[in-house]
Backbone as numpy.savetxt, mean C-alpha at the origin, in Angstrom:
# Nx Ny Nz CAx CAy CAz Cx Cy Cz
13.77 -8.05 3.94 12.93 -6.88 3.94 13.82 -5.64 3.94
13.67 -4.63 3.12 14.22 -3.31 2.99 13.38 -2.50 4.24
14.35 -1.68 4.84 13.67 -1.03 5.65 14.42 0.35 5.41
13.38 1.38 5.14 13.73 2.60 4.71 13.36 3.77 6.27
13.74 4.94 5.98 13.52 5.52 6.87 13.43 7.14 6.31
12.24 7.94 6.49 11.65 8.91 5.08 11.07 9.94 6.32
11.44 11.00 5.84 10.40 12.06 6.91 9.34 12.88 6.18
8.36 13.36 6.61 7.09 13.79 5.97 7.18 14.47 4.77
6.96 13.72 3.86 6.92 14.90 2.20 7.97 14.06 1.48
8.46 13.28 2.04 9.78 12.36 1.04 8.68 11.26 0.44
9.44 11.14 -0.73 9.15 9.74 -1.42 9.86 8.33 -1.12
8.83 7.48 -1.37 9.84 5.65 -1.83 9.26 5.76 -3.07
10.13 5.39 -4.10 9.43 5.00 -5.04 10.04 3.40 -5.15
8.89 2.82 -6.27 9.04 1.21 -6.28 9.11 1.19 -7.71
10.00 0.46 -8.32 10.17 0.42 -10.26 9.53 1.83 -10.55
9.09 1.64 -11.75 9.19 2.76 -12.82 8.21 3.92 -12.34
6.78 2.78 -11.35 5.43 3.61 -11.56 4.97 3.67 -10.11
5.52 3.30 -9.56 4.58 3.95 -8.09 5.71 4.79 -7.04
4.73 5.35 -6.34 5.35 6.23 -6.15 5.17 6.39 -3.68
5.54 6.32 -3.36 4.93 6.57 -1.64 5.51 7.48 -1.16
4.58 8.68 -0.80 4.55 9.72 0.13 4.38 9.49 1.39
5.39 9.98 2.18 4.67 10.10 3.78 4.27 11.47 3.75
3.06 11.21 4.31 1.60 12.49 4.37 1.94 12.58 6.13
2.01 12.12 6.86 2.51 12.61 7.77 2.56 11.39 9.33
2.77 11.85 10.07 3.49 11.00 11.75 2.67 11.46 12.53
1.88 10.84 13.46 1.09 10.83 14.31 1.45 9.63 15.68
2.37 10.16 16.37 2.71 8.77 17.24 2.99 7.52 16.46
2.06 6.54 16.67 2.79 5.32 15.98 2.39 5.27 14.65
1.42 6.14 14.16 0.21 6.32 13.00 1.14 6.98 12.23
1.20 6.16 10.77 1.62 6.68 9.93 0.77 6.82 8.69
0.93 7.98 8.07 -0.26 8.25 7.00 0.50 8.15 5.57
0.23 7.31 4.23 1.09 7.12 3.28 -0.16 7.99 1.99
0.56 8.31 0.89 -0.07 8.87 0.09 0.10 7.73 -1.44
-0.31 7.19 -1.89 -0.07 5.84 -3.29 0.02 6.55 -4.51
0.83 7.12 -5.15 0.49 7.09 -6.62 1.21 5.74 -7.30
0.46 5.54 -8.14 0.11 4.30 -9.21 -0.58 3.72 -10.63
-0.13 3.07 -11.77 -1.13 3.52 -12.27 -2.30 2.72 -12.07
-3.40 2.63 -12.69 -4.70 2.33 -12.25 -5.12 1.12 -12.45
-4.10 0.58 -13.25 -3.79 -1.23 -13.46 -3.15 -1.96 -12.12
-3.15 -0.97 -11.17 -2.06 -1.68 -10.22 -3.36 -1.48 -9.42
-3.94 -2.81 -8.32 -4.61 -3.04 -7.46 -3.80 -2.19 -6.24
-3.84 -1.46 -5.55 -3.50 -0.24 -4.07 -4.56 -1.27 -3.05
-4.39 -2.00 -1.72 -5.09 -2.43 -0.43 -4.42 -2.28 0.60
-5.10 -1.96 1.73 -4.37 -2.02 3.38 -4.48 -3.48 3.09
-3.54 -4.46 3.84 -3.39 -5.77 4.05 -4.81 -6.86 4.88
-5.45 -5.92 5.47 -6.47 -6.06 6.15 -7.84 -6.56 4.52
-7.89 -5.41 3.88 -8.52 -5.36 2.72 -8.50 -6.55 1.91
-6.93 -6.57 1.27 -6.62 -7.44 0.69 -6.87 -9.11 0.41
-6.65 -9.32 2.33 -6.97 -10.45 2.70 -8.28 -11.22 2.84
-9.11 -10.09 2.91 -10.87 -10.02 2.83 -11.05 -10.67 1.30
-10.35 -9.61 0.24 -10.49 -9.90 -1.06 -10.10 -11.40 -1.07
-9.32 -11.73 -0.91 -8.62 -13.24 -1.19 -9.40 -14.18 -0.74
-9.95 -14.37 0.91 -11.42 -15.01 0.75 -11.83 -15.26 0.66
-13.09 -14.18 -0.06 -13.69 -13.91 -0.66 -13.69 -14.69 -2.35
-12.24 -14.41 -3.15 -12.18 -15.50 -4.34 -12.07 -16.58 -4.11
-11.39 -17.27 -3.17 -10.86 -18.20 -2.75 -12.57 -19.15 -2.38
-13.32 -18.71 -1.73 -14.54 -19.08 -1.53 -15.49 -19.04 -2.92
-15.61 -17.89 -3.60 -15.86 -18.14 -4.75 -15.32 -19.09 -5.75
-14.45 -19.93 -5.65 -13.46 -20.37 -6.32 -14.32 -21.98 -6.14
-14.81 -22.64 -4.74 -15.20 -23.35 -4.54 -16.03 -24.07 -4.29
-17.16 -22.73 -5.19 -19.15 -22.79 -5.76 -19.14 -23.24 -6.99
């Protein structure tokens, strides 16, 4: 795992097309900003995992 370390208004970027803002620090709360393009699925991990599921259960009707 890469572990970066960015203060409010810096970027990560990832390959060619996305892009992560820190929007800002709130105690342990961190707020990220996604640009991407619109072919690229963006989820909190929480989300994601719902989605998966969700196909995964569909998968086996």
């Amino acid at each position: 795992m890469l572990v970066l370390s960015r203060v409010v208004g810096e970027l990560i970027s990832i390959g060619d097309d996305i892009s992560l803002r820190v929007l800002s620090v709130n105690g342990s709360s961190v707020r990220f900003g996604v640009e991407a393009p619109q072919k690229i699925n963006v989820h909190r991990s929480e989300v994601y995992e719902r989605i998966q599921r969700k196909q995964a259960t569909e998968k086996v009707r």
